[in-house]
C-alpha positions as CSV (number, residue, x, y, z in Angstrom):
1,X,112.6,92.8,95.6
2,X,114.9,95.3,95.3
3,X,113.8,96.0,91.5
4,X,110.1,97.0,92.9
5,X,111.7,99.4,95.2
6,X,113.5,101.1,92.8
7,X,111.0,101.7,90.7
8,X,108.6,102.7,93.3
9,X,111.1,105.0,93.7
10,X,111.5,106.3,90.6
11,X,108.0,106.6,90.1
12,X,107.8,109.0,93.0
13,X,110.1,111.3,91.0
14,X,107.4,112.2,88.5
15,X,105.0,112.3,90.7
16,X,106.3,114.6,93.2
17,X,107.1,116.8,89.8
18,X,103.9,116.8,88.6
19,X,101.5,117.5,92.3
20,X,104.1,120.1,93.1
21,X,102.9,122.6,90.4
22,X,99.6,122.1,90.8
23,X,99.3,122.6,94.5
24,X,100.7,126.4,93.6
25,X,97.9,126.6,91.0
26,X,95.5,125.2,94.3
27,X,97.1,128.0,96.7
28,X,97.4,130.4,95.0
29,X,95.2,133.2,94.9
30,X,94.2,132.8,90.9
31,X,93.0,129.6,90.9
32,X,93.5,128.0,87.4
33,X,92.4,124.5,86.5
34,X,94.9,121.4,86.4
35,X,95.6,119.8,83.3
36,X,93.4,116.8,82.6
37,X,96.6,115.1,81.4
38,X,98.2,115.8,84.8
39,X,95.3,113.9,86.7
40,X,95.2,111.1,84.9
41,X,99.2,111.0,84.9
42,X,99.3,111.7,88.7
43,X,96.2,108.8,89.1
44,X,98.5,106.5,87.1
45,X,101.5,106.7,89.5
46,X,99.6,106.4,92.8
47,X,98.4,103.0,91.2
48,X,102.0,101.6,90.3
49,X,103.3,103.0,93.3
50,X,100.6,101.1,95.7
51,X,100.9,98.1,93.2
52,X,104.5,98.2,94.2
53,X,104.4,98.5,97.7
54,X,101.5,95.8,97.6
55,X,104.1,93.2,96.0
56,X,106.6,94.2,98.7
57,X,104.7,93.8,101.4
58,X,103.4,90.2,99.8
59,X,107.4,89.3,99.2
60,X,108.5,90.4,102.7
61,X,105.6,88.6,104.2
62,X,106.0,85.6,102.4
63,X,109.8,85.8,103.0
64,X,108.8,85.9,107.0
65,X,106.2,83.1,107.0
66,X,108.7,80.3,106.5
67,X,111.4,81.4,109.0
68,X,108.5,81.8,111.9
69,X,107.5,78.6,111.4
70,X,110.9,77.1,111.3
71,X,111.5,78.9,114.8
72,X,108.5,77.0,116.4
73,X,109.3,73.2,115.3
């Protein structure tokens, strides 16, 4: 578990790198276009990130699940 956080984690890194640049190109008063290779880069990320907090989410609910029903015997 604490493997997937830490790369959750460390996927954030490039992905905060990569969406703060091209929010300046959105704001800013010349728009330019964003890299094709950023998109699919940024896309990427979101996916292992939400695959990661998915498998989390399943470990710590599946951790839970065992002690609740322990509690009620």
């Amino acid at each position: 578990m604490e493997k997937l956080i830490i790369l959750r984690m460390f996927f954030c890194f490039p992905l905060v790198g990569l969406l703060l640049p091209d929010a300046g190109i959105l704001l800013s008063n010349f728009p330019g276009k964003i890299p094709v290779a950023h998109m699919v880069i940024e896309v990427t990320l979101l996916l292992c990130i939400s695959l990661c907090t998915a498998a989390i989410a399943y470990g710590k609910k599946r951790n839970q699940a065992p002690a609740n029903e322990a509690s009620f015997s």
